[in-house]
C-alpha positions as CSV (number, residue, x, y, z in Angstrom):
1,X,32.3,13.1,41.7
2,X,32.6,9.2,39.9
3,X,32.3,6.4,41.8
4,X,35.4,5.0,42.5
5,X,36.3,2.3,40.1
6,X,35.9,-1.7,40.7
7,X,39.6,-2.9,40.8
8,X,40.9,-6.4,40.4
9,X,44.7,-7.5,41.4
10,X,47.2,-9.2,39.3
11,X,48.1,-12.2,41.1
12,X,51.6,-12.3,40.6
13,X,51.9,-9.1,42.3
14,X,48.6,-7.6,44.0
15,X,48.9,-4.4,41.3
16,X,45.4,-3.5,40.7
17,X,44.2,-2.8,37.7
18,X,40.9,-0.9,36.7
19,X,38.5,-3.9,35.7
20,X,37.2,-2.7,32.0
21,X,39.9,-2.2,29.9
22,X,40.1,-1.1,26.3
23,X,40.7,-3.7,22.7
24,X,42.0,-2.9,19.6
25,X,41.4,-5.6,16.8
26,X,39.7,-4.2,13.8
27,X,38.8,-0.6,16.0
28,X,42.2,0.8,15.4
29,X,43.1,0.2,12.6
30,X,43.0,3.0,11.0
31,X,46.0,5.6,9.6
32,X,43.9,8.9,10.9
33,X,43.5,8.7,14.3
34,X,41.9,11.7,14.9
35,X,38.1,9.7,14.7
36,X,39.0,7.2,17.6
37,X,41.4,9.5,19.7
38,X,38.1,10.5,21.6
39,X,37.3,7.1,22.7
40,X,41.1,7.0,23.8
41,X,41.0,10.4,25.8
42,X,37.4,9.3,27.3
43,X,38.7,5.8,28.2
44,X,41.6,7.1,30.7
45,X,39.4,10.4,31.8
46,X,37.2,7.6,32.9
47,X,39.3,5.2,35.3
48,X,40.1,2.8,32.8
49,X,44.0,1.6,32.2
50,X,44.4,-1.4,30.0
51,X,45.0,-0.8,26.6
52,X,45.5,-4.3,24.4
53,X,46.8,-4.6,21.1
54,X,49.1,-7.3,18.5
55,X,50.7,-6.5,15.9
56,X,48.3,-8.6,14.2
57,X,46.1,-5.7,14.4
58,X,47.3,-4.0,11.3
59,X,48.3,0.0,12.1
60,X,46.6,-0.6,15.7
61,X,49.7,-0.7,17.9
62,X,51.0,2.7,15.7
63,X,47.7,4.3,16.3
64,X,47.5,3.8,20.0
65,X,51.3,5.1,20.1
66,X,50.1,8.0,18.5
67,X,47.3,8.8,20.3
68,X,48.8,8.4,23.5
69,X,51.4,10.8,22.4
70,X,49.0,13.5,21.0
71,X,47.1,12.9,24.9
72,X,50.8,13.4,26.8
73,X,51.6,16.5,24.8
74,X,48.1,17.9,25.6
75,X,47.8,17.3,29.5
76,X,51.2,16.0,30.8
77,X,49.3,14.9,33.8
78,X,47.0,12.4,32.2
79,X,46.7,9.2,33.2
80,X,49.6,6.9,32.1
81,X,48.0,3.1,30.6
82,X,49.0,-0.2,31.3
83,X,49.7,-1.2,27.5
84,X,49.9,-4.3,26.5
85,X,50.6,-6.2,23.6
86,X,51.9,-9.2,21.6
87,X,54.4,-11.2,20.0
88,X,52.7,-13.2,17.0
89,X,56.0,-15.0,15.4
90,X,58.3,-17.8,15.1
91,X,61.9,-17.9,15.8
92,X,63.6,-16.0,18.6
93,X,65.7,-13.1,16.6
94,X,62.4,-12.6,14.8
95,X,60.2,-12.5,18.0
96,X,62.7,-10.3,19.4
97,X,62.8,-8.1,16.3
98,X,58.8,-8.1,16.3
99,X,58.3,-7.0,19.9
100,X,61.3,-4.2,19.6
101,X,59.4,-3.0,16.4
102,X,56.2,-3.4,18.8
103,X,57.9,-0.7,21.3
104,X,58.6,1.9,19.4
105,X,55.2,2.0,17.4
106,X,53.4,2.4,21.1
107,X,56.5,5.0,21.6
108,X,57.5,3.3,25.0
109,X,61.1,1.8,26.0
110,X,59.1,-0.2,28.8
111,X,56.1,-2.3,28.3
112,X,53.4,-3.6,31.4
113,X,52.3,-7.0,29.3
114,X,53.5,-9.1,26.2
115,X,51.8,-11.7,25.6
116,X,52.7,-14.9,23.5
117,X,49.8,-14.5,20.5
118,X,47.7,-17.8,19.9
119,X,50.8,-19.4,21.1
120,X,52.5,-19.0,17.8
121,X,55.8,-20.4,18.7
122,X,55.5,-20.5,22.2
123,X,58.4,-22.0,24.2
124,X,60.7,-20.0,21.8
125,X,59.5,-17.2,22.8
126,X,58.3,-17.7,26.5
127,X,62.5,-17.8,26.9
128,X,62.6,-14.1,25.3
129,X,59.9,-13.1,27.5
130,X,61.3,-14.3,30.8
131,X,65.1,-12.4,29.8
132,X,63.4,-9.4,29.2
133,X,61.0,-9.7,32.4
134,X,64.0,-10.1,34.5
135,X,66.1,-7.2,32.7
136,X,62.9,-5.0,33.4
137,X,61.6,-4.6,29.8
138,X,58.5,-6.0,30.3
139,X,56.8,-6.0,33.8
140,X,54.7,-9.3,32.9
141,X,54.3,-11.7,30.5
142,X,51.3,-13.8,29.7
143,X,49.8,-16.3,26.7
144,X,46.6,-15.6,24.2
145,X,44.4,-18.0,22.2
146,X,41.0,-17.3,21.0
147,X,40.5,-20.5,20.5
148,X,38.7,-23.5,22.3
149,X,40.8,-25.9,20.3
150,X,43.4,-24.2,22.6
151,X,42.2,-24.5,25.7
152,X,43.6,-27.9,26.7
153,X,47.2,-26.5,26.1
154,X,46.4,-22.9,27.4
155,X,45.2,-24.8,30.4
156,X,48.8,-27.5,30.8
157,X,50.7,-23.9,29.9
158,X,49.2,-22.2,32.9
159,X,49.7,-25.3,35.2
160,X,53.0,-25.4,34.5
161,X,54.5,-22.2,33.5
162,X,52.1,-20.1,35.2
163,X,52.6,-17.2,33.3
164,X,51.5,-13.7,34.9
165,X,48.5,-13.2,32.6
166,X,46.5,-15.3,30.4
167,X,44.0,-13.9,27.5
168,X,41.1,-16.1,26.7
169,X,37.0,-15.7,25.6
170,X,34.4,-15.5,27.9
171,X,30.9,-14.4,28.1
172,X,27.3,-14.6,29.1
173,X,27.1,-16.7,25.2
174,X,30.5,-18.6,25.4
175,X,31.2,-20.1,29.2
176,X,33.8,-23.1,28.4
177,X,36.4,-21.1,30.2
178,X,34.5,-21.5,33.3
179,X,35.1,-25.4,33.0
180,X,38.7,-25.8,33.4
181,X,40.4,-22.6,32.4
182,X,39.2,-19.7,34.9
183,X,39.9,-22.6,37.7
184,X,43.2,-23.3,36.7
185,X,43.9,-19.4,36.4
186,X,42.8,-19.1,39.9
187,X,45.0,-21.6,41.4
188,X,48.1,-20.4,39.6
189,X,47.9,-16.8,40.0
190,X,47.7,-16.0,36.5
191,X,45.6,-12.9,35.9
192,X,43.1,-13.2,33.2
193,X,42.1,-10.5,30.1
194,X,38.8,-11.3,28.3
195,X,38.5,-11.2,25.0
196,X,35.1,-11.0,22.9
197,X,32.8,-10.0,25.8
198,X,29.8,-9.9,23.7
199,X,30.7,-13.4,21.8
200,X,31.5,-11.2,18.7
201,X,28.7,-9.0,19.3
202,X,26.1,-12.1,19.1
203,X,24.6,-11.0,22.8
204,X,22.8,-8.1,21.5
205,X,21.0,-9.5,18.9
206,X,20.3,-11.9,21.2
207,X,18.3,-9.8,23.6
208,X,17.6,-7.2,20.8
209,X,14.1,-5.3,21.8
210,X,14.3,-6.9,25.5
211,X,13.5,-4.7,28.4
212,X,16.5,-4.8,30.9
213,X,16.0,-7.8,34.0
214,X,15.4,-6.3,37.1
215,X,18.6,-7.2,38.2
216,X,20.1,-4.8,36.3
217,X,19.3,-2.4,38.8
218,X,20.3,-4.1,41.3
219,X,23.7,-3.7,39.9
220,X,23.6,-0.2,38.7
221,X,23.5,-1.1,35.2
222,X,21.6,0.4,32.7
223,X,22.3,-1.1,29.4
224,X,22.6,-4.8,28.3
225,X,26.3,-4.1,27.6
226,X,27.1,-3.1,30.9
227,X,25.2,-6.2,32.7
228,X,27.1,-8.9,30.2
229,X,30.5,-6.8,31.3
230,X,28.9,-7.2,35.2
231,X,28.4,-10.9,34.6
232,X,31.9,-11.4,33.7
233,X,33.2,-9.7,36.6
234,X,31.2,-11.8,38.7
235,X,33.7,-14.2,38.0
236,X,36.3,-14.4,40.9
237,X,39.2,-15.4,38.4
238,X,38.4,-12.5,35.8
239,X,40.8,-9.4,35.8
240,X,39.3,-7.4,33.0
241,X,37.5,-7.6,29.8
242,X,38.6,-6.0,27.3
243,X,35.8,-4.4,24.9
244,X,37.0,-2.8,21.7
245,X,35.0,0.0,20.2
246,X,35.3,3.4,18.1
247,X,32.8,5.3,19.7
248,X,32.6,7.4,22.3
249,X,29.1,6.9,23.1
250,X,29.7,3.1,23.4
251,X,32.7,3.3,25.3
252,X,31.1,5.2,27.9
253,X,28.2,2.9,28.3
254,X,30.8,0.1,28.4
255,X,32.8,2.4,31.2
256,X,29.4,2.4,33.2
257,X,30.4,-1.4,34.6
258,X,33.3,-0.3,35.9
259,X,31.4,1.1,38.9
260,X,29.0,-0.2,41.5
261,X,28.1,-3.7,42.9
262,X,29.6,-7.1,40.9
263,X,27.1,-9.7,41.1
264,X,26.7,-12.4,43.0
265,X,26.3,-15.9,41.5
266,X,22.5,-15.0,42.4
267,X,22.3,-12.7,40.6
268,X,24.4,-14.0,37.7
269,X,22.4,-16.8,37.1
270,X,19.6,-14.3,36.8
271,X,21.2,-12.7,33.9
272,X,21.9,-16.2,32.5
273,X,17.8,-16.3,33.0
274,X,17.1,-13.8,31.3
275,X,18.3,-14.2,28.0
């Protein structure tokens, strides 16, 4: 029987959500998804929930629509997702055309999350977001940037519209969220996704042909992948990373964090030490 999963609450609400969620930049893509159904079906066999996407990701928000679909029709009783994705527009008819046409790709009338994309037009469509919150559209809304040239008005954003969720980077390679941005989530009550939690896949070249720390056991991990996901979720503020991959093989090692102890900051900084 699997461990039962780590779970972290959104704020706004206390919902929990399973703490490793599932990406979709570059990894869906893709007009056959037959190769990366797997990883889908493996994702919510194994506890996880969150599913992110943007229509900025090409065919990804039609794939994940499909693939859900094709995993409904073969078990009715599988595990329903908490999908979200974006708006990335300007103007409010065309945000409001963009997230409609956002809907029906993922084939859902409802959606848990939209988010504002690297705050393209922002207060234009925080306004659409908040109308279709409180007619019961969207459960929550939230903001994105990928950007550290952002964080100053992700931060005054949060502060003062305190949105339900904010996307941002974060990881063992790239910590600037810790300085400002994580604090202000956690005095708000905004929920936070992370993005890039391998800094673009830097991390494992940088402890390429490294034996594991012995903290790693410690925490029940037993890849590099999983301890840099456990490091993250050591983080107080931190809802859920969001790791994107096509493989079934990585998705279950990434899956592997979602279980066991979360550091301490002990034993964070030890992973800090050991790179």
């Amino acid at each position: 029987m699997r461990a039962s999963p780590i779970l972290r609450a959104i704020p706004s609400t206390g919902e929990k959500l399973p703490a490793i969620g599932l990406g979709s930049a570059r990894t869906f893509d893709v007009s056959d998804v037959s190769k990366v159904l797997p990883v889908v079906q493996r994702f919510l066999e194994l506890g996880g929930r969150v599913i992110d996407s943007s229509p900025m990701y090409g065919r990804a928000e039609t794939a994940i629509g499909k693939m859900l679909a094709a995993i409904q029709r073969a078990n009715p009783k599988a595990p329903r997702p908490f999908l979200a994705t974006k708006v990335w527009t300007s103007g409010k008819e065309e945000g409001i055309a963009q997230m409609k046409q956002s809907l029906s790709r993922l084939g859902v009338e409802k959606l848990d999350l939209m988010q504002i994309h690297n705050l393209v037009d922002w207060k234009t469509q925080l306004a659409t977001l908040r109308a279709w919150k409180a007619a019961g559209t969207i459960r929550y809304l939230g903001i994105t940037h990928y950007s550290h040239g952002a964080f100053d008005d992700l931060e005054k954003i949060i502060r003062t519209e305190k949105p339900d969720f904010v996307q941002l980077p974060y990881s063992v390679g790239d910590r600037l969220a810790e300085k400002r941005l994580l604090p202000a989530a956690a005095d708000h009550g905004v929920a936070v996704l992370v993005m890039e939690p391998f800094d673009k896949g830097q991390l494992f070249a940088r402890v390429k042909g490294k034996p594991l720390p012995a903290v790693a056991a410690e925490l029940g991990c037993t890849s590099w992948a999983q301890l840099f996901l456990k490091w993250i979720l050591g983080h107080p503020a931190v809802t859920c990373p969001i790791p994107a991959t096509t493989k079934v093989k990585h998705l279950e090692d990434n899956l592997g964090a979602l279980v066991g102890p979360v550091p301490t900051e002990a034993q964070r900084t030890k992973i800090l030490a050991a790179l």
